[in-house]
C-alpha positions as CSV (number, residue, x, y, z in Angstrom):
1,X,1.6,-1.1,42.2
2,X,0.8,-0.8,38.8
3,X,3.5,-1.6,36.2
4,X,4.1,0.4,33.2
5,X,4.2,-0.8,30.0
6,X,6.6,1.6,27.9
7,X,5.4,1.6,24.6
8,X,6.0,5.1,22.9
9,X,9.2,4.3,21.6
10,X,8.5,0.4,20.0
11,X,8.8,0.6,16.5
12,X,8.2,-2.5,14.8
13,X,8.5,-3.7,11.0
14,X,5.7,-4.7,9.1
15,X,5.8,-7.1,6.3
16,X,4.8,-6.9,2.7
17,X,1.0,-6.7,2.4
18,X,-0.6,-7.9,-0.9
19,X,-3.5,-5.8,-1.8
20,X,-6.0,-8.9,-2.3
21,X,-9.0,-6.4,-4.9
22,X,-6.1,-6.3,-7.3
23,X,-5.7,-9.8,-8.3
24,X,-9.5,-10.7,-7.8
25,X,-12.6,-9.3,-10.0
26,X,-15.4,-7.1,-7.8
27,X,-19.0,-7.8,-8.5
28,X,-20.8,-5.0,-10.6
29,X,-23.9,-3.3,-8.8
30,X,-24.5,-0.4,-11.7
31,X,-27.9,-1.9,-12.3
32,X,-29.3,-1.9,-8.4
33,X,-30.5,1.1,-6.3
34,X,-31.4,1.0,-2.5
35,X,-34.7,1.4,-1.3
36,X,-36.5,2.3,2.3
37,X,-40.0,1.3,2.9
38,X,-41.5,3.2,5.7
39,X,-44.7,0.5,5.6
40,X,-44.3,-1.0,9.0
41,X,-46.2,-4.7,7.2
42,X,-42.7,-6.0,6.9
43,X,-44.7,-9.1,5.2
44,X,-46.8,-6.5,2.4
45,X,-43.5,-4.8,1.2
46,X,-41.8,-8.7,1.0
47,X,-45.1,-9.5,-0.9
48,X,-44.8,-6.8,-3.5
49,X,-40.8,-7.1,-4.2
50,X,-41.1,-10.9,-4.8
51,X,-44.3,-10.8,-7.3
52,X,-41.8,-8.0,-9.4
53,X,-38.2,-10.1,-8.8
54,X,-38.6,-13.5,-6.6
55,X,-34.8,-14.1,-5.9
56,X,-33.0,-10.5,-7.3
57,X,-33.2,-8.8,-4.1
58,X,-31.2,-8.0,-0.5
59,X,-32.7,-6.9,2.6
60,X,-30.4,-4.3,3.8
61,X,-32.2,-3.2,7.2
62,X,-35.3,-3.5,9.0
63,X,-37.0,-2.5,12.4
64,X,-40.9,-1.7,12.8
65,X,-40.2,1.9,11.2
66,X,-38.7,1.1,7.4
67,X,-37.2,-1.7,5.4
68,X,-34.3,-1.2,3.3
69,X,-33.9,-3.4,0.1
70,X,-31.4,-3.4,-2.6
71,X,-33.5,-4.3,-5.9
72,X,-32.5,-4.5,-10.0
73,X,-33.5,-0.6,-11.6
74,X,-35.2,-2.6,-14.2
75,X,-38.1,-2.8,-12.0
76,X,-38.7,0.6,-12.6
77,X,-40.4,2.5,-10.0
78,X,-41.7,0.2,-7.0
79,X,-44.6,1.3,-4.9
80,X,-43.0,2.8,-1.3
81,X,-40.0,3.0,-3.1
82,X,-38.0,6.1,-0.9
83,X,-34.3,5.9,-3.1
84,X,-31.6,6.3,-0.5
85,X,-28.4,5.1,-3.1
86,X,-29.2,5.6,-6.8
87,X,-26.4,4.2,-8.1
88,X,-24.8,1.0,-6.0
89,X,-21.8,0.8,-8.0
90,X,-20.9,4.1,-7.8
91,X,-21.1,3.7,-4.0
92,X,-19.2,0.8,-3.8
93,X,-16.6,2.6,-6.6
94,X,-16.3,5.5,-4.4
95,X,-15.0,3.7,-1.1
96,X,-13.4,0.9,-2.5
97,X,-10.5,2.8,-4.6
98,X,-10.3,4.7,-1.2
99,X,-9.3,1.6,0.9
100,X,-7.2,-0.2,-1.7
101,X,-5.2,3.1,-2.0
102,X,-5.2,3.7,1.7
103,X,-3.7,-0.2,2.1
104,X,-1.2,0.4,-0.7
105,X,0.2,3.3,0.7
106,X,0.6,2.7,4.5
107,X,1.4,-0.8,4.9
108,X,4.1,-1.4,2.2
109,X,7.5,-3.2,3.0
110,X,9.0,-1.6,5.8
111,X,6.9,0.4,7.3
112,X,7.6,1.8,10.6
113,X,4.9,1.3,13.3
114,X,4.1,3.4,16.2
115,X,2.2,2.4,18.4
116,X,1.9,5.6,20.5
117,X,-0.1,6.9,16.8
118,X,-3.3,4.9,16.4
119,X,-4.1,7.1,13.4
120,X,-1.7,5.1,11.5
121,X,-3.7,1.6,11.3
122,X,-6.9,3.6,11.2
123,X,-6.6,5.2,8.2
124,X,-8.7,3.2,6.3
125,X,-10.6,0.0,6.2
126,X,-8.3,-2.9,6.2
127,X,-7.8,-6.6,4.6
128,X,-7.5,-9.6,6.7
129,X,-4.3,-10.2,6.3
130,X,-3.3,-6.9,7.3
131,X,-5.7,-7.0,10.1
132,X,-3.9,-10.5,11.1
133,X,-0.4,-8.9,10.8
134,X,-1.7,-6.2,13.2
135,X,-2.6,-8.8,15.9
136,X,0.9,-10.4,15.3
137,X,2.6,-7.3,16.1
138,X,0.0,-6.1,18.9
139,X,1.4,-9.6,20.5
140,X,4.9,-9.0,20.3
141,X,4.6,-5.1,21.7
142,X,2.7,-5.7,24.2
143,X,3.2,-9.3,25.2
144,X,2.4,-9.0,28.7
145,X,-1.2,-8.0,28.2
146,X,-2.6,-10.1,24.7
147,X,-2.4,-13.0,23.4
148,X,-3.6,-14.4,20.1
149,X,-5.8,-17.6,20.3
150,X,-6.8,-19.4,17.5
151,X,-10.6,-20.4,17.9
152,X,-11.5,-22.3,14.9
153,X,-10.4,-22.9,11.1
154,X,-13.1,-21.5,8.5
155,X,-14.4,-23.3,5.9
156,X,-11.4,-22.1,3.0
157,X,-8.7,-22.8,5.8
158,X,-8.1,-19.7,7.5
159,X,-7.4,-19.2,11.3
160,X,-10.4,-17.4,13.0
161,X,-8.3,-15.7,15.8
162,X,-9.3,-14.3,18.9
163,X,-7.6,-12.0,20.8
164,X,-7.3,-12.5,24.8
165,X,-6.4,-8.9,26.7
166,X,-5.5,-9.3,30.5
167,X,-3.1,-8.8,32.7
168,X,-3.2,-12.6,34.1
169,X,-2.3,-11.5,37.3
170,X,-3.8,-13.7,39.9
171,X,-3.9,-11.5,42.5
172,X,-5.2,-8.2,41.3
173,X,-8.5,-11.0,41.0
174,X,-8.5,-14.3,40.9
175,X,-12.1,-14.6,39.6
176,X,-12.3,-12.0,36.4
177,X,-15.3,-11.7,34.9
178,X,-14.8,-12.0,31.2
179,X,-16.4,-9.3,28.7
180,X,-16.5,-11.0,24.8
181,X,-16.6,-8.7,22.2
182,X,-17.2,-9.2,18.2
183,X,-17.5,-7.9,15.5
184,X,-17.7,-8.5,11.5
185,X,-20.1,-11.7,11.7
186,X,-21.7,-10.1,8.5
187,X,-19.0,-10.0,6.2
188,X,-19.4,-6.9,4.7
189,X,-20.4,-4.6,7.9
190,X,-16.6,-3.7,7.7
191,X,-17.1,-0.4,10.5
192,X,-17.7,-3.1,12.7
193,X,-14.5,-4.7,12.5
194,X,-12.7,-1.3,12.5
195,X,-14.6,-0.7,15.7
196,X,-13.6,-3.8,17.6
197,X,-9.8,-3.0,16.8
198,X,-10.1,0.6,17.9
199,X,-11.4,-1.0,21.1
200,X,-8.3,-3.3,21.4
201,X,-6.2,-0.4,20.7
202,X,-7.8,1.7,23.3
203,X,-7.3,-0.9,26.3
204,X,-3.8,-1.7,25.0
205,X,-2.3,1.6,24.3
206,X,-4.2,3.0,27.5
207,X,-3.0,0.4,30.4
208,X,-0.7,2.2,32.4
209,X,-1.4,5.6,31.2
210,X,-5.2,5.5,32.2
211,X,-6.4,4.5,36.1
212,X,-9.3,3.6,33.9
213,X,-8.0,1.0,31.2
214,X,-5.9,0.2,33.9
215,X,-8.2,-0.8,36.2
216,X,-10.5,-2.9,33.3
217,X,-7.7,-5.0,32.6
218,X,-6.0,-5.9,36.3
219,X,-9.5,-6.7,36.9
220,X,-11.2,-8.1,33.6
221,X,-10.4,-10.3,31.2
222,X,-11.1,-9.8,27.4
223,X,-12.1,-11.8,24.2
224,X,-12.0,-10.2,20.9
225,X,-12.9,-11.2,17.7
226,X,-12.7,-8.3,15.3
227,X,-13.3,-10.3,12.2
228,X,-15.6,-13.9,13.2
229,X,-16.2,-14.2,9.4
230,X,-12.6,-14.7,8.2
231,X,-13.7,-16.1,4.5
232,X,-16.5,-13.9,4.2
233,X,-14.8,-10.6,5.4
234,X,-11.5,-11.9,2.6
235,X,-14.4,-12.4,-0.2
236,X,-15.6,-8.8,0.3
237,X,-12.3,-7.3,-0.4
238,X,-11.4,-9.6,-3.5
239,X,-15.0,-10.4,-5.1
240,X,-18.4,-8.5,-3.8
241,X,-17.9,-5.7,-1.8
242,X,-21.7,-6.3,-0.2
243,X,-21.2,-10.2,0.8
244,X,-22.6,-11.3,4.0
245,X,-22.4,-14.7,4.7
246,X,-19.6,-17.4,5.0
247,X,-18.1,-19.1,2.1
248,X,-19.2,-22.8,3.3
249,X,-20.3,-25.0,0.4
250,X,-24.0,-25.9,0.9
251,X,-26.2,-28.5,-1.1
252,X,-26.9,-26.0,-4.0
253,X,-23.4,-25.8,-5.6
254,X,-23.9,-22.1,-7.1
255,X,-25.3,-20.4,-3.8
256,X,-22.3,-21.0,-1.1
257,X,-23.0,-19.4,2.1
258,X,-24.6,-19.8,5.7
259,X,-25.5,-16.6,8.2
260,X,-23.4,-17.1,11.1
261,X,-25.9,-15.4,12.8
262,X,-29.0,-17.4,12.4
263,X,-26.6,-20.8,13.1
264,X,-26.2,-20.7,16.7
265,X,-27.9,-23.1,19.1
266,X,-30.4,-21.4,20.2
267,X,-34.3,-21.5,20.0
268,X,-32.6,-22.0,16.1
269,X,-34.9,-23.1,12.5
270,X,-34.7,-23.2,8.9
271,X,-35.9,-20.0,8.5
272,X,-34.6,-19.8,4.9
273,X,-34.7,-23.2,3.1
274,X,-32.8,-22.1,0.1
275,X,-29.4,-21.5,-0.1
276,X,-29.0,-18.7,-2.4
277,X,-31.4,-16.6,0.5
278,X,-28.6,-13.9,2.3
279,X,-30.5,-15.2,5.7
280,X,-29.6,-19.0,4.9
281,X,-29.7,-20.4,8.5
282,X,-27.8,-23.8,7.3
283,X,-29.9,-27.3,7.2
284,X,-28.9,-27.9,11.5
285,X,-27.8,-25.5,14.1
286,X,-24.3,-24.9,14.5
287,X,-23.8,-25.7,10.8
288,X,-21.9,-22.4,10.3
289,X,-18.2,-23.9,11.3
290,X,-17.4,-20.3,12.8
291,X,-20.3,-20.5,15.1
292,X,-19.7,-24.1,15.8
293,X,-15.7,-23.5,16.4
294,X,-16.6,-21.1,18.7
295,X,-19.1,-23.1,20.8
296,X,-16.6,-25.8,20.8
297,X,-14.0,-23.3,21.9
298,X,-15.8,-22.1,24.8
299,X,-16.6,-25.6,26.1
300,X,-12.8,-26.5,25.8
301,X,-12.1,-23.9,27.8
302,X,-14.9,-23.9,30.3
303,X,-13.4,-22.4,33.9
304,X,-11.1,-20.4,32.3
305,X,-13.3,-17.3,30.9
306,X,-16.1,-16.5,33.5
307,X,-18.5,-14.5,31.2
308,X,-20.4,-11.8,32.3
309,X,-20.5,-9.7,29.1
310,X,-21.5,-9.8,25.6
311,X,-21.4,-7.0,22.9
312,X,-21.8,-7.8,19.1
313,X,-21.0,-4.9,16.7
314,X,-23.2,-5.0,13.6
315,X,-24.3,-2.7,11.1
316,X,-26.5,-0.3,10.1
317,X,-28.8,1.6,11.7
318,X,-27.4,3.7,15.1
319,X,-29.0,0.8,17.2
320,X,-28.8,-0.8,20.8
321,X,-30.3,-4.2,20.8
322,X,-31.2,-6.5,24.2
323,X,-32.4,-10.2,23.9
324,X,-34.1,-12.0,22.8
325,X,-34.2,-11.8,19.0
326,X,-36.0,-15.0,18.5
327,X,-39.3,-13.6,19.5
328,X,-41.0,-10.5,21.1
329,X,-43.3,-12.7,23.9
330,X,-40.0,-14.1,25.7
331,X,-39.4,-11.8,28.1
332,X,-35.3,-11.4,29.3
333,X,-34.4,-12.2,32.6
334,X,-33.5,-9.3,34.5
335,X,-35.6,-7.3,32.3
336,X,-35.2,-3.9,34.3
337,X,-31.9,-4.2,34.7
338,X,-31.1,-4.9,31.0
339,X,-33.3,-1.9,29.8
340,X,-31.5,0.3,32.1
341,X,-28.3,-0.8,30.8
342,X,-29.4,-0.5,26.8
343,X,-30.4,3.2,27.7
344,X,-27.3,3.4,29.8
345,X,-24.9,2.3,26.2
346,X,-26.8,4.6,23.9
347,X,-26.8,8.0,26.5
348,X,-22.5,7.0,26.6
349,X,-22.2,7.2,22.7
350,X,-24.7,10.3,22.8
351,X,-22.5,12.2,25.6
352,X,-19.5,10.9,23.2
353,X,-20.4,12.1,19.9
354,X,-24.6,13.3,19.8
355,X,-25.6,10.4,17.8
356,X,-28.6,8.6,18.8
357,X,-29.3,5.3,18.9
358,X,-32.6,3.8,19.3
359,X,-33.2,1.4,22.0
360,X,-34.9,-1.7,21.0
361,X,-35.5,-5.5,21.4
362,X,-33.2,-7.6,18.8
363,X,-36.7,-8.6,18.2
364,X,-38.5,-5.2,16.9
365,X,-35.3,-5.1,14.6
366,X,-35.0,-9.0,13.7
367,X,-38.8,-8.4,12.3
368,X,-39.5,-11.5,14.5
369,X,-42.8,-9.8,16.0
370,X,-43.6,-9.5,11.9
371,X,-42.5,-13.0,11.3
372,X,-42.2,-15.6,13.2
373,X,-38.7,-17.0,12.9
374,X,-37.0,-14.1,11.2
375,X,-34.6,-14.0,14.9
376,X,-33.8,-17.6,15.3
377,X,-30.3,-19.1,16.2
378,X,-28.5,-15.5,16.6
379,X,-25.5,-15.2,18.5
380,X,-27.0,-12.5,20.9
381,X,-29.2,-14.9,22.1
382,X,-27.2,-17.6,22.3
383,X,-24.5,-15.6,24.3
384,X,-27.2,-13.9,26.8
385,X,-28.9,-17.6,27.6
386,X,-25.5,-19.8,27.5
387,X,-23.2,-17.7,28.6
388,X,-23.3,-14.3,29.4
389,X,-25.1,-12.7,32.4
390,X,-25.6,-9.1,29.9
391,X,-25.5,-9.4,26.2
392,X,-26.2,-6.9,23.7
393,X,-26.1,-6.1,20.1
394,X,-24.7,-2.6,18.9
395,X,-25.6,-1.5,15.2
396,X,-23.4,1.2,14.2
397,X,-23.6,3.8,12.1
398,X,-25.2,5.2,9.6
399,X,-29.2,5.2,9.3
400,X,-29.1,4.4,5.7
401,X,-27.7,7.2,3.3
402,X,-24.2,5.3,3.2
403,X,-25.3,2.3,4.8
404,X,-22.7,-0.8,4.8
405,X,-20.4,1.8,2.6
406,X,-19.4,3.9,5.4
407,X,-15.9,5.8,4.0
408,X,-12.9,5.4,6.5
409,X,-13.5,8.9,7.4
410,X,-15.7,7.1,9.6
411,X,-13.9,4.9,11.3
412,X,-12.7,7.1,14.1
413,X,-15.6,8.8,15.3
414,X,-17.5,6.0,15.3
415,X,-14.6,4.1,17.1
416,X,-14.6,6.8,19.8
417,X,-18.2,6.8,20.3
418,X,-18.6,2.6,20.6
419,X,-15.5,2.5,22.4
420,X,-17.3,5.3,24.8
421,X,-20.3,2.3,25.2
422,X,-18.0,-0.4,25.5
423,X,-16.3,1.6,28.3
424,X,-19.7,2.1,30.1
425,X,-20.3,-1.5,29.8
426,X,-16.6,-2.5,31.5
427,X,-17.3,-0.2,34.6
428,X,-21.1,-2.0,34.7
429,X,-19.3,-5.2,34.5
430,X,-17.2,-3.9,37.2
431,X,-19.9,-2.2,39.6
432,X,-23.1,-3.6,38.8
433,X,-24.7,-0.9,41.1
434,X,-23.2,1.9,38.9
């Protein structure tokens, strides 16, 4: 028999948030613009941006059909140059006053929250420490079904937390499979990490009520990590809205910063030598202490989570992603299979909302089969060859008019349709013969 949680009366206090963008200073971005290239020579349009500004530049998206690249207006017009955002600060301007007013107003001192109304904490974008205090008091109401682990501490101190959804009952199944799910490893994708709370909401708030949820978590575990750039994610609310990378001190003292995505141990290189690069893979693999935390974490606790599934929410660009992103001529075990299943997660958010998203190797989008190297050390790949049987990489919305600016007007639909993927995934998971 299936126990009930009762959860549509717990009301619980939260405490005092500090809105961290009012004591900090935000980056200016008045003098960039974003750009697409639709020249599929990834290598040409790199060519022709670093003979005009060898270092002022950010790679924003790529894939076989367009690059996107932040660049300085005093280049003036660039060949190939299709303007998606004219004015970056503007952009930034617009959603930013939007989150700090939408933090300020809904989590002050005593604030009653309901869990039964998810479109309280999903009114706008929030800070880490709010999303922390969430996880506290997700613990405490429902404490039968999550638990906060601690995985790691980041480079500036900070806990990079976990949270484990199940109903550790032993004999619904003693051998769960364990789906991981994460989700802000760029700091500044922030629908990302939006997206991997609504998901914990959803199987939370839905045990009991729904045979579904019900049945994912009597019979799966879960381990969540809405925000696995804890410094990074912080830094984007206090200092640059658009920062990507961790905060770790590297060997050039003015250009902190490794991509926890290209750290991982894992067909890994030096892609990027220098430091001040946004794709900085670190001088050694696992130099990123996030990614290294949470290798160490899952070899400390080898036995406990049997892992079948990984999903790792990115952004932009309305994409489902399948190993390997290291290069185009290693072909995935289970090829087939995995295909199927890609097509399987993007027809789910299509029924869900009617947005499409493109089904492609991590490769195509990496640029790997452009250059060589582009891919290496990600955490898709490391996942799907160490440890999960199915790993994928979701990139959410948009296909570049707001790209990583997405208002919080957002973060519901595109909560509802990822959460409609991740769902397809757990019954996969579930009945591989689905």
């Amino acid at each position: 028999m299936v126990a009930k949680f009762n959860w549509g009366r717990m009301v619980l206090t939260v405490a005092t948030i500090l809105i961290p963008l009012a004591a900090g200073w935000q980056r200016g971005y008045q003098d960039y613009r974003v750009c697409r290239f639709h020249e599929q020579d990834y290598e040409t349009v790199m060519s022709r941006i670093k003979s005009g500004t060898p270092m002022d530049y950010d790679v924003w998206a790529r894939n076989s059909e367009f690059v996107d690249v932040r660049l300085p207006k005093w280049l003036g017009q660039v060949e190939g140059c299709e303007v998606i955002i004219e004015d970056l600060d503007d952009a930034i301007e617009a959603t930013m006053s939007q989150e700090v007013e939408g933090n300020g107003d809904s989590l002050s001192d005593q604030t009653a929250f309901k869990f039964d109304n998810g479109d309280f904490f999903f009114q706008g974008f929030r800070d880490l420490e709010t999303i922390y205090t969430w996880y506290d008091l997700l613990e405490r109401a429902f404490p039968n079904l999550v638990k906060v682990e601690v995985v790691g501490e980041t480079w500036e101190g900070r806990a990079l937390k976990a949270l484990h959804i199940s109903t550790n009952n032993p004999e619904t199944n003693p051998e769960k499979k364990t789906i991981v799910i994460t989700g802000g490893v760029h700091a500044r994708e922030w629908i990302s990490v939006s997206s991997a709370c609504w998901t914990v909401h959803q199987l939370l708030t839905r045990y009991g009520q729904s045979k579904r949820e019900t049945k994912y978590l009597d019979y799966l575990d879960f381990l969540i990590i809405p925000v696995f750039n804890p410094d990074g994610y912080a830094y984007t609310w206090q200092h640059d809205r658009l920062w990507r990378k961790n905060r770790q001190e590297t060997y050039w003292p003015n250009c902190p910063g490794i991509d926890i995505d290209h750290s991982f141990d894992f067909q890994w290189n030096s892609t990027e030598e220098f430091p001040c690069s946004e794709d900085y893979s670190g001088e050694r693999a696992f130099e990123a202490i996030e990614a290294d935390s949470w290798n160490n974490f899952l070899n400390g606790t080898k036995g406990q989570y049997k892992i079948h599934g990984y999903l790792d929410f990115h952004s932009y660009s309305q994409e489902v992603l399948y190993p390997y992103a290291y290069s185009c001529d290693a072909l995935p075990r289970d090829y087939e299979n995995l295909l199927e299943l890609s097509f399987g997660l993007a027809k789910a958010i299509r029924n869900k909302s009617g947005k499409h998203y493109k089904v492609i190797s991590a490769c195509e989008d990496r640029g790997s089969d452009l250059s060589p190297g582009l891919g290496s050390g990600s955490a898709l790949d490391f996942m799907y060859h160490h440890r999960a049987h199915w790993a994928f990489q979701l990139k959410l919305r948009d296909t570049g008019n707001l790209g990583f600016l997405l208002p919080s007007k957002y973060i519901e639909p595109v909560g509802k349709e990822i959460y409609a993927a991740v769902s397809y995934f757990c019954s996969f998971i579930l009945n591989p013969e689905l």
